[in-house]
VOGU-3710 file (C-alpha; in Angstrom, 3 decimals, decimal comma):
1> xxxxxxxxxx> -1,678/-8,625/-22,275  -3,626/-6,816/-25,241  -1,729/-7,629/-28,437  -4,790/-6,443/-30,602  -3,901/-6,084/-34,386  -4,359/-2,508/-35,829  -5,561/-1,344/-39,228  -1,520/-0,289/-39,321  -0,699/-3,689/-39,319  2,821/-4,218/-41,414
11> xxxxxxxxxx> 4,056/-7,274/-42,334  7,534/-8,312/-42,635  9,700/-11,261/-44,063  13,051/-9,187/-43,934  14,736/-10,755/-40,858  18,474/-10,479/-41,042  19,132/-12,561/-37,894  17,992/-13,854/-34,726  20,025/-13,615/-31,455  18,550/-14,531/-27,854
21> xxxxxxxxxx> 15,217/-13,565/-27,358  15,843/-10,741/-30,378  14,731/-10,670/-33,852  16,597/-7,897/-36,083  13,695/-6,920/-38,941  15,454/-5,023/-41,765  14,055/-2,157/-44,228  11,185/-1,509/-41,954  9,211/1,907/-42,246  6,976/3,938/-39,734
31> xxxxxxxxxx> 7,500/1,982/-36,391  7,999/2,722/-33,616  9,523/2,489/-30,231  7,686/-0,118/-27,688  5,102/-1,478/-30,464  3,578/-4,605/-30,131  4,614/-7,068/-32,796  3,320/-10,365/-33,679  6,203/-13,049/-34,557  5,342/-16,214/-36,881
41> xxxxxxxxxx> 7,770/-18,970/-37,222  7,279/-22,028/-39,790  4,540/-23,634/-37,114  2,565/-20,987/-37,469  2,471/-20,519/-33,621  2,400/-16,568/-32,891  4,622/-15,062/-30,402  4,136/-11,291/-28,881  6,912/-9,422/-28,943  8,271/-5,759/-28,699
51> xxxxxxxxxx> 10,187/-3,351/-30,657  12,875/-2,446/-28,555  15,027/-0,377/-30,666  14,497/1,244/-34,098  17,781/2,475/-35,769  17,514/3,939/-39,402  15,400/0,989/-41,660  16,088/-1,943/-38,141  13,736/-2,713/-35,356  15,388/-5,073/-33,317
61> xxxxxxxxxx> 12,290/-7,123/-31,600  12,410/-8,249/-28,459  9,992/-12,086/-28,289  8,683/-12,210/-24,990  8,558/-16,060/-25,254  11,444/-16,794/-26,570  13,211/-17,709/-29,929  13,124/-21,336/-29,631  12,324/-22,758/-33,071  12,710/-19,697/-35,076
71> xxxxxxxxxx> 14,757/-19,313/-38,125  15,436/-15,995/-39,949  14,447/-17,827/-43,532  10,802/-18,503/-42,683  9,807/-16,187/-39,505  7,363/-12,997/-40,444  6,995/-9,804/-38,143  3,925/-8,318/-38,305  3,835/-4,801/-36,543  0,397/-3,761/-34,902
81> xxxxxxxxxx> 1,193/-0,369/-34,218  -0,179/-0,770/-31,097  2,218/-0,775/-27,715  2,107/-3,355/-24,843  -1,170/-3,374/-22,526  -1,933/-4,800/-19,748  -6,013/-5,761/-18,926  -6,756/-5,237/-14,977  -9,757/-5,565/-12,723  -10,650/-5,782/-9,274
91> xxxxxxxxxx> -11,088/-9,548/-9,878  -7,011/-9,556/-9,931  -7,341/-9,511/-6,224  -6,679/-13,318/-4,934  -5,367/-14,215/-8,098  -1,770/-16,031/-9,000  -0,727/-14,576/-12,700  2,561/-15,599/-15,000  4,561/-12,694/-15,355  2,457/-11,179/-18,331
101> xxxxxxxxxx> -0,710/-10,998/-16,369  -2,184/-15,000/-17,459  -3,974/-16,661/-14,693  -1,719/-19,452/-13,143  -4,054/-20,412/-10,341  -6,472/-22,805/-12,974  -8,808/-20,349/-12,742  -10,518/-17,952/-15,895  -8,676/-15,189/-17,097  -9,445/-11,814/-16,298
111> xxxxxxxxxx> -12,083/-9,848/-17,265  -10,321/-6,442/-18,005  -12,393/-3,717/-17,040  -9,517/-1,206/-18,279  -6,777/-1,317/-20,868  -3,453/0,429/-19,541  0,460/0,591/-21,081  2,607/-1,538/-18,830  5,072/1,235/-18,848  2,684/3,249/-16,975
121> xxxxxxxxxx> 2,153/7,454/-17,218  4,369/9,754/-15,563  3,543/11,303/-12,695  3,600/15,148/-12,644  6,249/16,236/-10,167  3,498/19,142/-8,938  1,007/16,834/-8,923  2,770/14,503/-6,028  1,813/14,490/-2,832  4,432/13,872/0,539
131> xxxxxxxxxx> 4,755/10,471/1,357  3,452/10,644/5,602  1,339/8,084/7,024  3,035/5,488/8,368  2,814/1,508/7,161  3,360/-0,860/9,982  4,997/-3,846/8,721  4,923/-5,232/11,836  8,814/-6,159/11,863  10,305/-4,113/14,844
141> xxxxxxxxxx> 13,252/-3,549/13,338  11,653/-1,395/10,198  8,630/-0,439/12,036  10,591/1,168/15,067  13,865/2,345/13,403  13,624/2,566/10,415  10,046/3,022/9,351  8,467/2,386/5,884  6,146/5,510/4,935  2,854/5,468/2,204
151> xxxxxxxxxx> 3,901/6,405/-1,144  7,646/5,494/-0,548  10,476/3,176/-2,433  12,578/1,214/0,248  14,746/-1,407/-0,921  15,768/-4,645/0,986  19,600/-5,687/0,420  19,964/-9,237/0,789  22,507/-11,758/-0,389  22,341/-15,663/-1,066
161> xxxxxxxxxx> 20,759/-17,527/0,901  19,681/-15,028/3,561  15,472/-15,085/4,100  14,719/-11,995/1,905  11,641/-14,147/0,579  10,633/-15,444/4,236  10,629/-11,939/5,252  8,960/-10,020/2,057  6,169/-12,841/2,751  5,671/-11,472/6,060
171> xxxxxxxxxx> 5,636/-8,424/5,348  3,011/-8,997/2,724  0,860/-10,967/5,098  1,181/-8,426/8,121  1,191/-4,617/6,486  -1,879/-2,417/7,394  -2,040/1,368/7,061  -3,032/2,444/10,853  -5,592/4,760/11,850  -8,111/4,828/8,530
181> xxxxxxxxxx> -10,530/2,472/7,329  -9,105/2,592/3,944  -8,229/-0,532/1,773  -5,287/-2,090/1,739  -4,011/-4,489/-0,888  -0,506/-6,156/-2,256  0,612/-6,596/-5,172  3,515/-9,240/-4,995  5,874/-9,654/-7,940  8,614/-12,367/-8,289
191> xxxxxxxxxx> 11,191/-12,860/-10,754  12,988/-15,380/-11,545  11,943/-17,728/-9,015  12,438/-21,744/-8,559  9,440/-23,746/-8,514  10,024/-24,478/-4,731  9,779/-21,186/-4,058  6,765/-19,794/-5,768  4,881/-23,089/-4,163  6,215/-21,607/-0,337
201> xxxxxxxxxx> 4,896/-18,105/-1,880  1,436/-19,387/-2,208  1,320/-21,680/0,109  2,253/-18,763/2,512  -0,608/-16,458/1,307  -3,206/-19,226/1,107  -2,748/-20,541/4,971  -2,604/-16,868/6,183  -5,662/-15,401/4,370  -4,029/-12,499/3,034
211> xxxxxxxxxx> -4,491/-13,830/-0,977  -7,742/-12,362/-1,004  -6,074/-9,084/-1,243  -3,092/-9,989/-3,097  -2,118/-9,988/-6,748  0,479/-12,620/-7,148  2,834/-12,524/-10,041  5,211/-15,238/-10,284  7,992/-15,026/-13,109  9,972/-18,532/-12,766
221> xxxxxxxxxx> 13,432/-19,190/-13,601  12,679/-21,845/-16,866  9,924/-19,056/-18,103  11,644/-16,798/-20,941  13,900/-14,474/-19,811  12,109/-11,259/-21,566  9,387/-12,059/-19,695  11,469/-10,739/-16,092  11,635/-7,241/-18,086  7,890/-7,932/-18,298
231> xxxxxxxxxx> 6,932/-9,004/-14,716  7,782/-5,561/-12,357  5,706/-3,487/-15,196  2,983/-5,653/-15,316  3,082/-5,679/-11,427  3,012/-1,344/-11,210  0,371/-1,459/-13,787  -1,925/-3,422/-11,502  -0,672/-0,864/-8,686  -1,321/1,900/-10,445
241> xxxxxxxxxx> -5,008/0,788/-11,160  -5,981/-0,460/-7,924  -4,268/3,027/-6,581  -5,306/5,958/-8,628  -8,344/4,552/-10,556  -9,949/2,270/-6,835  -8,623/4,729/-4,419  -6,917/1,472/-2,274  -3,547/1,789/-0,618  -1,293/-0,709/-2,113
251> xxxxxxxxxx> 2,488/-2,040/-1,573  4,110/-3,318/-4,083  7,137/-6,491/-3,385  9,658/-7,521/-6,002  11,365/-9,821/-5,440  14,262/-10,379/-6,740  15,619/-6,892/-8,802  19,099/-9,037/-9,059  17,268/-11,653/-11,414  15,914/-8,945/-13,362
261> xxxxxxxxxx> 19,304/-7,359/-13,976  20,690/-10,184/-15,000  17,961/-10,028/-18,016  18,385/-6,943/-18,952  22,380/-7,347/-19,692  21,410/-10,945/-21,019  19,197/-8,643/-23,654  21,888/-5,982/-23,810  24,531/-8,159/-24,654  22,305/-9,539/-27,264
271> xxxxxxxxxx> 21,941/-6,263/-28,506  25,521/-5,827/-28,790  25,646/-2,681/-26,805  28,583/-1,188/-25,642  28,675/-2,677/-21,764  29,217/-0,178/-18,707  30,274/-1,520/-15,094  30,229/-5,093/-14,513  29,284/-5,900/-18,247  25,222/-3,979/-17,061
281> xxxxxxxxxx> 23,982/-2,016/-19,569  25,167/1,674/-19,625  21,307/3,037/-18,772  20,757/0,800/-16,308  20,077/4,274/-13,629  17,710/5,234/-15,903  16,339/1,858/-16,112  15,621/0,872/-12,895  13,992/5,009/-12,079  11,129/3,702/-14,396
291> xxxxxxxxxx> 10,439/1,151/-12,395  10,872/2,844/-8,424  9,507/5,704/-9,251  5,890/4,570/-9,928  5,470/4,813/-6,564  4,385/7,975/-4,725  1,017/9,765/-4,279  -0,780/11,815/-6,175  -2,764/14,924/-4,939  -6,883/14,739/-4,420
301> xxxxxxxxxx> -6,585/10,772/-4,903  -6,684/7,878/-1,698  -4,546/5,834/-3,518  -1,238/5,691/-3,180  1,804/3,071/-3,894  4,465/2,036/-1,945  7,667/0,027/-2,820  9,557/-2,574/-0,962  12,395/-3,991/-3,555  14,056/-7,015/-2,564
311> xxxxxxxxxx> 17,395/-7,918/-4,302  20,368/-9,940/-3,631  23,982/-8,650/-3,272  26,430/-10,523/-5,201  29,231/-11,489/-2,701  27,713/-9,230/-0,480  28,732/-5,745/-1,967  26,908/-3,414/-0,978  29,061/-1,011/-3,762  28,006/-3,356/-6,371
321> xxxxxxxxxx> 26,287/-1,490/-9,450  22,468/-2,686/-8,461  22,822/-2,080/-5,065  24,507/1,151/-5,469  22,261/2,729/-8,266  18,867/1,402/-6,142  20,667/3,125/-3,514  20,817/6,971/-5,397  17,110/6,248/-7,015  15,141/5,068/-3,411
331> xxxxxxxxxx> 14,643/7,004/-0,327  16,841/4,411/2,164  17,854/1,079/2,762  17,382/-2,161/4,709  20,254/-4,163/4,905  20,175/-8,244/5,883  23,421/-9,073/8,068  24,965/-12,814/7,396  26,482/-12,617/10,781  23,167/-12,480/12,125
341> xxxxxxxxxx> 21,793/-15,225/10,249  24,040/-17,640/11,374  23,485/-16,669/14,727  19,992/-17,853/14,088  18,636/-14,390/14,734  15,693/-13,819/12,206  14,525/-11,560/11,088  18,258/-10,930/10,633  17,903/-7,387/10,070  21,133/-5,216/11,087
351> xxxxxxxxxx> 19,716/-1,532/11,870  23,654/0,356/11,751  23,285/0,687/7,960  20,219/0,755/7,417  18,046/3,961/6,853  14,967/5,370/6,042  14,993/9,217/4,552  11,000/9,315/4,961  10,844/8,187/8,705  10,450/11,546/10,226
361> xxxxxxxxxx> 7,207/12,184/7,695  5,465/9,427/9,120  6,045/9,338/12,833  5,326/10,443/16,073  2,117/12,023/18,148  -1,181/11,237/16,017  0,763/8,656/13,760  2,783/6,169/15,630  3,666/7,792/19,541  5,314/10,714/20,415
371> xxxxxxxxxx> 8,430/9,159/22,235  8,657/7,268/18,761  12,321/9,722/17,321  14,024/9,443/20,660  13,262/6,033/21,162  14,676/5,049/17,989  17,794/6,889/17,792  18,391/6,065/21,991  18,234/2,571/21,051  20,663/3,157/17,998
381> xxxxxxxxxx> 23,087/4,998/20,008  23,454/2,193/23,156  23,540/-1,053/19,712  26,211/1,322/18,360  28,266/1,452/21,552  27,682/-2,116/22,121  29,255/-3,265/18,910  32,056/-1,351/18,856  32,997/-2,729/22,519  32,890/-6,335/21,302
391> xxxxxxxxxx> 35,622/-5,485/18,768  37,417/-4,381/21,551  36,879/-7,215/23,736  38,411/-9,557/20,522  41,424/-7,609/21,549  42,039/-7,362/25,296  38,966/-9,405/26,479  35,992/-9,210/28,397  37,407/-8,951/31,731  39,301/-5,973/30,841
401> xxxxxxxxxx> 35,765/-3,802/30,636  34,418/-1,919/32,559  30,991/-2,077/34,691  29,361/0,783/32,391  30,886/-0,766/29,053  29,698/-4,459/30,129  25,948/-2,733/30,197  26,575/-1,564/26,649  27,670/-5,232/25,626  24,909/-6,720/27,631
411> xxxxxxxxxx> 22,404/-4,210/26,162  23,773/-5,180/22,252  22,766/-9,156/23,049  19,362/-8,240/24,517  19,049/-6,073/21,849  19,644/-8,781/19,348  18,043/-11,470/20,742  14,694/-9,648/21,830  13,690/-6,873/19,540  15,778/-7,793/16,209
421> xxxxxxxxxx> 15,067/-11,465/16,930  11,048/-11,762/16,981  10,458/-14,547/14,898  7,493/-14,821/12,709  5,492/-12,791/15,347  3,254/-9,822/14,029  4,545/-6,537/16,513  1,846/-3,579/16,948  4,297/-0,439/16,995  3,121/-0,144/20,399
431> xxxxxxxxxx> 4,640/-3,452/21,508  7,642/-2,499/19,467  8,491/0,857/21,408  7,260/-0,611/24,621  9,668/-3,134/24,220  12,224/-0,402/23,095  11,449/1,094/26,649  12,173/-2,375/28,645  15,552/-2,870/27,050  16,175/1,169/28,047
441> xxxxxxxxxx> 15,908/0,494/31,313  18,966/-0,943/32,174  20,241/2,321/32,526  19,542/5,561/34,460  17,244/8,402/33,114  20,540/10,892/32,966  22,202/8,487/30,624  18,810/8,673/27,763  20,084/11,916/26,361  18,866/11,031/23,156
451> xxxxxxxxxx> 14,901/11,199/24,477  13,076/13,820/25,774  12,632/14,161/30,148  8,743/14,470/29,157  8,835/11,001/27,626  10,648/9,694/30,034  8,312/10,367/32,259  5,226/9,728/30,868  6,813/6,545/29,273  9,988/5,218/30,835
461> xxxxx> 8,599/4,353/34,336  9,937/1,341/35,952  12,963/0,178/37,832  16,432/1,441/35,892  20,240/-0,005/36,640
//
């Protein structure tokens, strides 16, 4: 990160206190709002840090390594004037980074063929363009129901211990753009992360080959926690470069948003601000929109970026404040079922609440197939019906359904089992609706009413119950 001293340089030995990973600088003049300042303790070590909030004659500082050593008596501030940067290349591509953007991997550090603020440049509302070529993930659950779309934000609600890293790994390994010739990359972000699992993330992208067009940045749970504020920035900077300034088409995985809320009200409580639900910060909306909405794509440039966020559910709760307000801010949801999971079903995706608001922009004839919207919601419909008959049967028991309702319960186990339940298999959309089609016909072509009779025809042939 570019922490380049300016002629503006001021120097300061006025440090009131020290609390966390903030320094509070007194009787400070002309500084601003996110500028890079150098921190010197009595080793004479220098730490990068940031102003993070200037109120009358205080900046209060936040040191992205830490604290550790410093005392208020002896540490000096020097302001550069200059804000964070972050250097990028193409040579990023098939590299493993901290979460500031320093090589991890043993190998040289990056060449930077551009300098650009990790908080990124607004993107002109007129300037977007509509998010509608479709991604194929190749997960059958997203890819046929509830389908990720280039240039959108779709976050993945987990809780503990469920495989939200198993499956943002595959997703990373198996994603393609169909239909164009463009290239793709990822740029993988995790925060907050044991060592065990940043070895299974790279051992994962090594084995598969798809680290030659992934930029790895792995945040780990001893590393400072300013640095998590620093990781998803530094990540979308990267993006943004190989997007709008390379022309590639690139999805962007974080992994885990929880991890980096939990810094942000560590900082905020350092701060001594006035806490809002759950103890978060009170502009944690606002926030979290400057980090999803980076993505999107902009009009007369191939680029574009796409976001899958991954974050755990504390206790599951869906109406928790960092599910809720990533809820408001993306455009749908994908929701991990427990009940699933122990049933050894993986991916243990549960379609019911899940939902994608771009699907429509990115499907059908000349994208994915034309039966692709009736398939979809047919198979929603009969998993619907099947659910709701096995609360039932808790009540008054199988053998008091039925022959048409024991279809629908039949139906919600194949279902399951056979397109939820794929394993670490990579599904062409193809095989995903064709399989779609073989669980549909266990039932008669009057009972898809969901589908139209063209694509019935021209797709649903075969025997039918």
């Amino acid at each position: 990160m570019d922490t380049q001293t300016s002629l503006l340089t001021k120097h300061y030995r006025t440090l009131s206190y020290i609390s966390g990973p903030l320094v509070f600088v007194e009787r400070v003049a002309n500084v601003g709002y996110g500028e890079i300042v150098t921190i010197t303790g009595a080793d004479g070590a220098p730490r990068a840090g940031q102003v993070l909030e200037v109120n009358r004659e205080r900046a209060v500082v936040q040191v992205f390594t830490g604290t550790r050593g410093l005392d208020a008596d002896t540490t000096r501030a020097h302001f550069t004037g200059n804000v964070a940067r972050l250097g990028v290349a193409m040579e990023m591509l098939g590299r493993t980074l901290n979460g500031a953007g320093q090589p991890l991997d043993g190998g040289p550090a990056v060449i930077p063929e551009k300098f650009l603020d990790i908080h990124g440049e607004p993107i002109n509302p007129y300037a977007r363009d509509h998010p509608s070529e479709f991604i194929q993930t190749g997960i059958s659950a997203i890819d046929g129901l509830n389908t990720l779309v280039r240039g959108q934000k779709l976050p993945i609600f987990s809780g503990y211990g469920l495989p939200a890293n198993e499956i943002a790994a595959q997703i990373a390994m198996h994603a393609r753009v169909l239909g164009t010739s463009e290239k793709f990359a990822v740029v993988f972000a995790a925060l907050g992360i044991t060592h065990r699992e940043a070895s299974f993330f790279i051992q994962r992208f090594e084995t598969s080959g798809a680290l030659d067009r992934t930029v790895l940045f792995l945040n780990l749970a001893d590393d400072p926690t300013i640095e998590r504020l620093i990781t998803p920035r530094a990540a979308l900077t990267t993006a943004e470069y190989l997007a709008f300034d390379q022309g590639l088409h690139v999805l962007v995985i974080i992994t885990d948003m929880t991890n980096y809320c939990e810094a942000l009200r560590e900082v905020a409580n350092a701060r001594e601000q006035v806490p809002g639900r759950r103890g978060y910060p009170g502009d944690l909306y606002t926030d979290l929109a400057t980090i999803y909405e980076r993505a999107g794509r902009i009009k007369d440039k191939p680029g574009s970026i796409t976001q899958l966020i991954i974050l755990n559910m504390p206790d599951d709760d869906i109406t928790h404040p960092i599910p809720d307000l990533t809820g408001y801010i993306t455009e749908g949801q994908i929701v991990l079922s427990r009940d699933l999971h122990r049933r050894g079903i993986y991916p243990p995706i549960d379609p019911l609440p899940c939902l994608s608001r771009l699907m429509n922009a990115g499907i059908g004839a000349g994208k994915t197939r034309a039966d692709h919207r009736g398939v979809a919601d047919q198979l929603y419909s009969f998993y619907a019906q099947g659910r709701d008959l096995r609360r039932l049967v808790a009540i008054i028991g199988e053998a008091g359904l039925g022959a048409a309702d024991r279809k629908y319960l039949a139906f919600a186990d194949r279902f399951e089992q056979e397109f939820i339940g794929q394993g670490d298999t990579n599904r062409a959309i193809e095989d995903t609706l064709n399989l779609g089609w073989e669980l549909l016909r266990a039932f008669p072509a009057n009972e898809l009413k969901r589908i139209k009779r063209e694509h019935i025809v021209k797709y649903g042939k075969g025997e039918r119950g």
